[in-house]
N, C-alpha and C positions, 0 to 999 in steps of 0.2 A: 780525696775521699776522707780525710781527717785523718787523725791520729791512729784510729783502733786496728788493728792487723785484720783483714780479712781474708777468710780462707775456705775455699771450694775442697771438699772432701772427697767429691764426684768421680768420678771422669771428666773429664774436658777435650779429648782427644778427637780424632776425627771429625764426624758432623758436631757432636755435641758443640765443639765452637762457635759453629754456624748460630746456637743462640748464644750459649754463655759468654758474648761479646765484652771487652771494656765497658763498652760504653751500656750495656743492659745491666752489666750489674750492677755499675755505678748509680743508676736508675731504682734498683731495688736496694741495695745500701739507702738512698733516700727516702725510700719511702718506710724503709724499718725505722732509720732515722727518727723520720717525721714524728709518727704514726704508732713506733713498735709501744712505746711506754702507755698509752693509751689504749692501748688492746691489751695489754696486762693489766690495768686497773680496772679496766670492765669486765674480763677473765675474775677476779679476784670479787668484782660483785655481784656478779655471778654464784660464787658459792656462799657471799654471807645472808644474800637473799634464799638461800635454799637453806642455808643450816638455821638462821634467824628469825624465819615467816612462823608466826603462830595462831596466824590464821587463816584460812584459806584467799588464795588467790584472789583479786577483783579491779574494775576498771579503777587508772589511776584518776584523783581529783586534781592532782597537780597540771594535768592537761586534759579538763575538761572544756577549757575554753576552745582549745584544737577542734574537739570533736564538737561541737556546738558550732563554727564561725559557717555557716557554709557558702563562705567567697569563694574559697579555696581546692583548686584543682588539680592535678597533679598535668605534667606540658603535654600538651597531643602528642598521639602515636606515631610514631616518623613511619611512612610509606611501609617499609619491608615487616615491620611488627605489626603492622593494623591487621591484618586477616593471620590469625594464632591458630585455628582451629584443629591441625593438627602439629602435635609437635613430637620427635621423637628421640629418645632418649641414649647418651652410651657412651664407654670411654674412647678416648680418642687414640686408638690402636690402628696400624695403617688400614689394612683389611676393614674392621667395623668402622673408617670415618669413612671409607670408598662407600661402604653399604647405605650408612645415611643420607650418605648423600646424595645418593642416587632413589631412595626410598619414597621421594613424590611428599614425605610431608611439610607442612610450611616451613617448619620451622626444625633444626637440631642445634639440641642442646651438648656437645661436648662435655664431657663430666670429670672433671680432677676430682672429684669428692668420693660419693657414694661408689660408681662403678670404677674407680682405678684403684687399685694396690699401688700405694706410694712410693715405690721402687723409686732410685734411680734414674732408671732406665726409664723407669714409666713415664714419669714425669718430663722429662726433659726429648722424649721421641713423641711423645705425645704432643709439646711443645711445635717439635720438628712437622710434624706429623699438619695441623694447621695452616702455619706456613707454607706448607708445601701444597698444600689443598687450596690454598690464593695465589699461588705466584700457579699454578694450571702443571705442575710437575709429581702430583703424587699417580702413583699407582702401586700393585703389587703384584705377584706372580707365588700362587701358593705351591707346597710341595709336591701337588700332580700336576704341576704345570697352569692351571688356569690361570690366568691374568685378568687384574680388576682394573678399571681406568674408570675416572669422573663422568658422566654425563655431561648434557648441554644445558640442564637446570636441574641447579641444586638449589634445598632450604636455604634461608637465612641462618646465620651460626650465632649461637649463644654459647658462652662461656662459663660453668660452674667452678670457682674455685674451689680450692679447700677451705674448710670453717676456720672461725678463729682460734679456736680450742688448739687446731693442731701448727706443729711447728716442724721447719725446713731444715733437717739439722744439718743437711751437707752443705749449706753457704751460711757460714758464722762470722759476727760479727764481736772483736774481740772474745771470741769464744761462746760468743750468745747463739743460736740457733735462732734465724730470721723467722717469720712468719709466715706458712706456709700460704695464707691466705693471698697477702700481698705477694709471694713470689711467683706464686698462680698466674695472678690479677695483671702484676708487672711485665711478665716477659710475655704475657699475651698483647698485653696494650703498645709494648716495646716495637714488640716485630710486625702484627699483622693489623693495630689501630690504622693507620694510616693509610695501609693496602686498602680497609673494608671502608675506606671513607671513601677512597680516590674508587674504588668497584658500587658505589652510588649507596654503600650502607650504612654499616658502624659498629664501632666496639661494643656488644652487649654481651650483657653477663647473668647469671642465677644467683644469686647470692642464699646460702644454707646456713640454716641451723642457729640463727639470729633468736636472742633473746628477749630482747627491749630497746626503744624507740633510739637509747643512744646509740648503740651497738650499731642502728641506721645511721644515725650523722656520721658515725667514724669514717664508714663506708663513704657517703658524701662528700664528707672532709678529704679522705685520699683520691676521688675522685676530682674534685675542683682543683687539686694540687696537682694531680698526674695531667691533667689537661694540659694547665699552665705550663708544667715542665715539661712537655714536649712539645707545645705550640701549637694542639686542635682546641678544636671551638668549644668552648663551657655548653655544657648542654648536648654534645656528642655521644658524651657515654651514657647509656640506658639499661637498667637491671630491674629486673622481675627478682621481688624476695620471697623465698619460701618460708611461709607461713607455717613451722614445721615441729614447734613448741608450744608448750600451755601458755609459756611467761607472753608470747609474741602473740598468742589469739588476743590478747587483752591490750594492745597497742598496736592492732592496726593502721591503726587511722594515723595513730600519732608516726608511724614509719613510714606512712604513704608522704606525708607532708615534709620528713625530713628529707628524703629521698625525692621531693615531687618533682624539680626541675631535670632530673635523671631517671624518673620511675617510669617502668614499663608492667606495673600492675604487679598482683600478688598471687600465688602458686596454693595449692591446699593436698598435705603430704598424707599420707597414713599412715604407715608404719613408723618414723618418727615421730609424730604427733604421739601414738601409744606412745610408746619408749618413754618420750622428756613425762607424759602424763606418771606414770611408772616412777618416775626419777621424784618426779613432786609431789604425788599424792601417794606415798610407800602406805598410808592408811587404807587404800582402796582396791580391791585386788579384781584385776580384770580377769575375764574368762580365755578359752582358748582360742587362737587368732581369728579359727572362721566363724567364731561367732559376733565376732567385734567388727560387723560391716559398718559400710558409709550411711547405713538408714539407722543406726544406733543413735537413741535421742541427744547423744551430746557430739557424736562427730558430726551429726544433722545440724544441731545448731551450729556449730565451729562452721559450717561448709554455707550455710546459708549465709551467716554473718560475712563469712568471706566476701561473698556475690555482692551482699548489698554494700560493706564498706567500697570495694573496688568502682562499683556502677555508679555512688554517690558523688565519688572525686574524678571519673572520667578516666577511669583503670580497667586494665583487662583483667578476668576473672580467668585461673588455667585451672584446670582439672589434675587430679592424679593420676597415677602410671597404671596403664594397662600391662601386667609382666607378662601372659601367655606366652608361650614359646609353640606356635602353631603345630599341632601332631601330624604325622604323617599317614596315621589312622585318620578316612576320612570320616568314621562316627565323632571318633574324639574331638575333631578340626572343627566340626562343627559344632558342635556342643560347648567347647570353649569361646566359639567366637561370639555364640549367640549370649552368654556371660556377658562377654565383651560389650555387646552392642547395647543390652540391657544396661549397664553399669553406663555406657557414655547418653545412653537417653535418659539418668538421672541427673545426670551431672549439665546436657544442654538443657533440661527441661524448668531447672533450676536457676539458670541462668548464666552458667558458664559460658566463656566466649574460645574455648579450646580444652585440650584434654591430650596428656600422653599417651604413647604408646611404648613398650622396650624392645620392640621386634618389626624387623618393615614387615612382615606378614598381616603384623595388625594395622597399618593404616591406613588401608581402603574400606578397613571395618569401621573405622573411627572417623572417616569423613564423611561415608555416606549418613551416619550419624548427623553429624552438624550439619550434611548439606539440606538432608530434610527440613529440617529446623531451619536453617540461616538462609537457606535458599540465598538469592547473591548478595545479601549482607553481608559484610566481613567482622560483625561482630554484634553482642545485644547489648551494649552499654547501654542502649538511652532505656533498657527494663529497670527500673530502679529496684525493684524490689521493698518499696515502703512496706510491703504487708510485714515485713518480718522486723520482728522484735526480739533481739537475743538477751537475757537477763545471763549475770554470773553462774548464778545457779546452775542455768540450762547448761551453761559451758562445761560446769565442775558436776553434771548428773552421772556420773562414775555409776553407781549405786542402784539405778534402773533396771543397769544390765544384767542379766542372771551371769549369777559365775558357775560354770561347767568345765572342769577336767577331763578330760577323756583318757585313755594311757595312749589310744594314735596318736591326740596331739601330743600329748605328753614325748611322747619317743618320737616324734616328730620336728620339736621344736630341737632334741636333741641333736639329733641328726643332721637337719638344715646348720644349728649354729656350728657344729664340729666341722662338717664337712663347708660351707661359707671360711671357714675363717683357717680351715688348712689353704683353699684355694687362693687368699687374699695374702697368709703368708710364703706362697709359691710365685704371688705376683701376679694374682688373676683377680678383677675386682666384680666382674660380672659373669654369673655363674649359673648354668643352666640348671635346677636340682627341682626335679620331681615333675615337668612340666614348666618350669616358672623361671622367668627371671631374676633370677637374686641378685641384690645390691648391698651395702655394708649394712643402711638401714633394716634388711630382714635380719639379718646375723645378732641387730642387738634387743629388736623386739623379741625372740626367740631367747638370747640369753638373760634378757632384765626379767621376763615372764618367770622364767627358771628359777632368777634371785629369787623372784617375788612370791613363788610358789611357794621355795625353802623355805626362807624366814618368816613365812605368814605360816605355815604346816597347812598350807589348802589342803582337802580334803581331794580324790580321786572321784570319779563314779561308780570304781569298784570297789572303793573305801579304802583306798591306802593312802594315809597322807603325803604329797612329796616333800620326800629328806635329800638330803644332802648323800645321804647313802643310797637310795635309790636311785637318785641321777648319775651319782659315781657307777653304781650297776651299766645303767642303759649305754653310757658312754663306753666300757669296756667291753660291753654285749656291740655298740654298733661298729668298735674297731678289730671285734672278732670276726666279726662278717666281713670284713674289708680284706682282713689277713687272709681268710680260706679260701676266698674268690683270688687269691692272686692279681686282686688289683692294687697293688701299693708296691711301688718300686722303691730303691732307698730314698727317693728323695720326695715321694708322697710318704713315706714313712715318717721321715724326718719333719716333714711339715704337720702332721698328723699328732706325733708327739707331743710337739710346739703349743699344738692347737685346745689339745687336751689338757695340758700344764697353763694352760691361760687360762681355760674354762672353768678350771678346776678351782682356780685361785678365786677369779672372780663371782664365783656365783656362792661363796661361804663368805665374802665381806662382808661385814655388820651393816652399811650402806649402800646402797645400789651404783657399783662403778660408774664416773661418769662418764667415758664412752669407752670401748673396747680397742676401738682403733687406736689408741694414744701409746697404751703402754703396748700396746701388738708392734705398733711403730718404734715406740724408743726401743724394745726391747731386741729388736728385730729387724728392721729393715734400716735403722737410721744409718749405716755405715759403721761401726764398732764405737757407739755411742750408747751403749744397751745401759739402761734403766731399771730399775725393779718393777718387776711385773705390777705392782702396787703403787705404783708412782703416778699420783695423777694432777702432777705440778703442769701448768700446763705451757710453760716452756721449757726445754731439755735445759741443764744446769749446763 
């Protein structure tokens, strides 16, 4: 393995060996190797393009030839990805991957990113967890005794690593913290590539939070190398990238083409999409979240352009997440689904060829959607979508939208972020709160709104502007309500604290933190690697 000392901070003991093999780590040592120093200089351009840009965002000229050649196709859909139409979302916990998997949708996406807390444990059972769902050995038995076991069909399985932003700090490389992204990526490809070949499918994966078209070759790049070095066919591994930043609506095309011989189409996010918008345009202050829907004239154009780049180059088109968490009130059940059902006939009618769900409750609501539509088609590629024409403009129309405060959402958004990011540092990453499925992605549209309230002093509807003082109010008013219910034992206490002392810090930066999970992580869950809450170096030193 060369000279540099490597060292597992972890556990290793019992199953965790079952992954953390010789030979798999040797695997991810290579591909930090490879790999690692070029995910730091793209990291690093990353922020001189955001501190540097003085003027608003726009398609690049330096590959305009890309989007102009149209020979150019991205490889056909291999068998198990051609019909997407539902796909459904979640970390891979034993119990929620039994659930997915037996949930009837085409497709589940397993998620190291957004819904898992980067524990440890998480990570590496999660790992297990997979595995064990190919080799036909997973089940569970919950603490009233129920017992879950696989069905006789299950989705296709997709892969979300973590982005590249974040980093693994419990397997170091001379002292470096690998990349979380590749450690993901690696011991997926490690243990269960070969199973999902030899079971008639293949290693596919989500790829999050991409910036620009290089950020895709790297991806590429570690893919044609991970091939090679374990001996499957180039062209094996296929990843669907979410389309989940400003900088990335503007190289589409050009990531479909770096990625083409491995693309499985592109994904269109929303709550991220806000957030990076937030991050990039601190001049433009968005309203409060329910009014920022998918028919807002610039996430319309983002969603459209989506449709038509993907249909152009012979890509699937996926929709975004449906969160409902189905009520047990049958008025409310219904009421949300028909949300629901409204929301995925925008999304097929537009041309989408699938669409998430984060609940099996919802995916009989979300196919009979597509089935209307698609009847036995398995997909609408051949709709082009020529009528649509998206200018930069359309993209960056911020400014259309009215901005409205409410003090609901206002204490709302408080609430959601405090209570999201105690649950994430408890090591829970998917979070039932108010109705909804929550993911890391709501925790930081809610807190960047926050920044952005602050330091803009938006104005309320009731006419108070939000301070910095005010939100410190709400936050101590929503943890007094926690303490008198006697819901916080010491160790929601302690998470709670945590969670407040993060929020606290982050929402009075003079810049809008770039993501919450980093320093939540170094500070926090890396294994006594803790960071200053302010550190948003984006590999741990």
């Amino acid at each position: 393995m060369g000279a540099e000392e490597i060292t597992i901070t972890g556990t290793t003991a019992g199953r965790y060996s079952e992954i953390l093999t010789a030979e798999a780590v040797e695997f991810i040592v290579a591909l930090d190797r490879e790999f690692g120093a070029r995910r730091v200089q793209l990291l690093e351009r990353r922020r001189r393009r955001r501190a540097t840009r003085t003027t608003d965002l726009d398609f690049l000229t330096s590959t305009q030839h890309i989007r102009d050649d149209l020979s150019w196709q991205v490889a056909p859909a291999v068998p198990d990805l051609t019909d997407r139409r539902v796909e459904i979302t979640g970390p891979p916990e034993r119990k929620m991957t039994i659930n997915a998997l037996n949930s009837g949708a085409k497709v589940w996406m397993a998620d190291f990113e957004d819904a898992t807390s980067p524990t440890w444990d998480n990570v590496i059972l999660g790992q297990l967890n997979l595995r064990d769902a190919l080799d036909g050995t997973l089940d569970f038995t919950a603490a009233d005794g129920r017992r879950y076991e696989i069905g006789a069909t299950t989705p296709t399985i997709m892969v979300r690593p973590r982005g590249w932003h974040l980093p693994e700090c419990h397997l170091r490389i001379g002292g470096r913290a690998v990349s979380a992204s590749l450690f993901d990526f690696g011991l997926y490809l490690f243990h269960c590539g070969r199973k999902q070949i030899e079971r008639g499918s293949g290693p596919y994966f989500y790829l999050p939070k991409m910036e620009s078209h290089l950020e895709a070759r790297l991806w590429n790049d570690v893919f044609v190398f991970a091939q090679e070095y374990l001996g499957i066919p180039r062209g094996t591994i296929r990843a669907t990238v979410l389309i989940e930043t400003i900088n990335a609506a503007f190289e589409m095309e050009e990531i479909l083409y770096e990625l083409r011989e491995h693309s499985a189409g592109l994904n269109a996010g929303r709550w991220d999409y806000l957030f990076s918008m937030i991050k990039n345009r601190p001049d433009v202050v968005l309203p409060e979240r329910s009014q920022v829907t998918m028919t807002a004239p610039f996430m319309r154009a983002y969603t459209e352009l989506l449709v038509r780049t993907c249909h152009k180059r012979g890509a699937h088109a996926i929709g975004g997440m449906a969160a409902v968490v189905p009520s047990r009130d049958p008025v409310a059940a219904k009421r949300a689904l028909n949300q629901v059902r409204q929301d995925k006939r925008r999304e097929v009618g537009d041309g989408f060829d699938g669409s998430w769900v984060a609940h099996p409750g919802l995916v009989e609501t979300c196919r009979e959607v597509f089935d209307q539509w698609l009847g036995d088609e398995p997909h609408q590629i051949v709709r082009k979508r020529e009528d649509v024409r998206v200018t930069a403009a359309e993209l960056l129309d911020v400014k259309s939208t009215a901005v409205s405060v409410s003090e609901v959402a206002l204490r709302n958004n408080v609430s959601v972020a405090l209570r999201y990011i105690a649950a994430w540092l408890g090591g829970r990453g998917a979070v039932a709160l108010g109705g909804l499925m929550e993911d890391a992605a709501t925790a930081e549209i809610c807190r960047a709104q926050l920044w952005q309230w602050i330091s803009s002093g938006t104005p309320t509807d009731y006419g108070v502007p939000v301070t910095a003082t005010l939100v410190t109010r709400m936050l101590r008013e929503e943890l007094d309500v926690l303490s008198e219910t006697g819901a916080l034992d010491e160790e929601g206490a302690r998470c709670f604290g945590q969670a407040r002392t993060l929020l606290s810090v982050l929402l009075t930066e003079r810049t809008c933190p770039e993501f919450l999970t980093l320093p939540a992580y170094l500070r926090h869950l890396s294994g006594g690697t803790a960071a200053p809450v302010t550190d948003q170096a984006p590999v741990a030193a």
